[in-house]
Structure formats: structure tokens, C-alpha cells
C-alpha positions in Angstrom: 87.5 124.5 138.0 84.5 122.8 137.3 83.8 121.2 133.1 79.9 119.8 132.8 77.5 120.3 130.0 73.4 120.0 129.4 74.3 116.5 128.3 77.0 113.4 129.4 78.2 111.7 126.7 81.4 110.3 127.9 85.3 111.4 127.1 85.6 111.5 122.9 88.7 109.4 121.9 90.4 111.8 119.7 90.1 114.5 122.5 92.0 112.2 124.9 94.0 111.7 122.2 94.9 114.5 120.6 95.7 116.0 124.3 98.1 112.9 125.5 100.4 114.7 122.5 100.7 117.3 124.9 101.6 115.2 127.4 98.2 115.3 129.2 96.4 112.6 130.5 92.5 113.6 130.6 91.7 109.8 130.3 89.8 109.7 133.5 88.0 112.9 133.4 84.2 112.7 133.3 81.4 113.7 131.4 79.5 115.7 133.8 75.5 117.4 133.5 75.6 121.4 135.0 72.9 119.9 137.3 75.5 118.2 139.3 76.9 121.9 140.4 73.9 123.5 141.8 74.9 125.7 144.3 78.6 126.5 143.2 79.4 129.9 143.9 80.9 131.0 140.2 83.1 133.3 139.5 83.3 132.7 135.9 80.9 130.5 134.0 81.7 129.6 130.0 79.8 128.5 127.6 81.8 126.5 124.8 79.1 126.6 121.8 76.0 128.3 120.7 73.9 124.9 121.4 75.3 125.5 125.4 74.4 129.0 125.1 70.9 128.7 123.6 69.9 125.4 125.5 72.0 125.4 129.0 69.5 126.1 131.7 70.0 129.4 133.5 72.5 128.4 136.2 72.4 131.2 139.2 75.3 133.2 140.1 75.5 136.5 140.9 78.6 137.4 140.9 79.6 135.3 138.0 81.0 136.8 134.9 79.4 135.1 132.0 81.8 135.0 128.8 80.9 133.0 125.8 83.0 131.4 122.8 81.4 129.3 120.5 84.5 126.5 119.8 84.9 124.5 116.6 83.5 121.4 116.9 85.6 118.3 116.0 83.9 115.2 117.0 81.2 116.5 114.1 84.1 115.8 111.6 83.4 113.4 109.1 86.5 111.9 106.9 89.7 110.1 107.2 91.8 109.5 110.7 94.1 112.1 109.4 90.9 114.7 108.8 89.8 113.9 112.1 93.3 114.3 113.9 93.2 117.8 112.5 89.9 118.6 113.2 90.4 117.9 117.0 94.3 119.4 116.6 92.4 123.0 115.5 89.7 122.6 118.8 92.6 122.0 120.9 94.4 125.0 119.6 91.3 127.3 119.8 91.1 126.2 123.3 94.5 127.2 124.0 94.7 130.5 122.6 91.2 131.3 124.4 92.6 130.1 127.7 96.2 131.7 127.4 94.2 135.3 126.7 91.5 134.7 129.1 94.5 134.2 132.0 95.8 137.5 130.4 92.5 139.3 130.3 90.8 138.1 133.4 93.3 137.0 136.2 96.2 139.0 135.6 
């Protein structure tokens, strides 16, 4: 599994964050351009948000499966610690559910 975007910006606090509640330590992930992939032979690519989706460049794959969810945003949340925790808490739930029925819908 491969993560990388149309721009690096480096690991958000509050997602490391708000994932080490679950008990999982993304704290030396990276922030990784779709560049650095050429050549991958896909079976799935995923686009997170309608900016990725309007702006990522075509990345070649024939047999890929493209799927597309656009995901609430939370490092645009502007407001207390607490708003924030929840904003990231509702991203990291969306995730979830997506990834517990994309298992179900497309490996099982």
C-alpha cells in the first residue's frame, strides 16, 4: 500500500494524534508527491478529495480500479483544540467506515 498526494506537506499533528488514540503510531510516516510512484503497477488507486481528483495528474494503470471519495477535511477546521479534536475524530471515522466496506466490497 502506497499513500502520496499532488503535494508534501508533512504529517498534520492532530492526525498523528488523533490516531495514537487508537493505538497507532503514524509518527514516522511521510508526506509523499504521486511522482515518487511512477511505474507501480496499481491495482487500486484512490483519490481522497475533489481537489486530488480534479488536480492529480493522470497516473497510468491499466488494470487499476479507480474509486473516488471525497473525505472531510479536518486540518481546514478553524476553532478551539476541542473543535479541532473532533474535526480530525470525524475524518478518522470516515476513513474507517470507507476502509472496513471497501475490504468488504473489493477483497472479500
Amino acid at each position: 500500500m502506497y499513500s502520496a498526494g499532488i503535494e508534501t506537506h508533512g504529517l498534520n499533528p492532530g492526525a498523528v494524534a488523533i490516531m495514537k488514540e487508537d493505538k497507532i503510531d503514524i509518527s514516522e510516516h511521510t508526506s509523499n508527491n504521486v511522482d515518487e510512484y511512477e511505474g507501480v503497477p496499481w491495482d487500486y488507486i484512490i483519490t481522497v478529495c475533489d481537489h486530488a481528483r480534479e488536480n492529480c495528474p493522470y497516473i497510468p494503470s491499466k488494470e487499476a480500479k479507480r474509486i473516488h471519495h471525497n473525505f472531510f477535511d479536518p486540518s481546514k477546521v478553524i476553532g478551539t483544540e476541542e473543535e479541532k479534536h473532533e474535526a480530525f475524530l470525524k475524518a478518522r471515522n470516515e476513513i474507517r467506515e470507507f476502509c472496513k466496506q471497501f475490504v468488504e466490497t473489493q477483497l472479500s
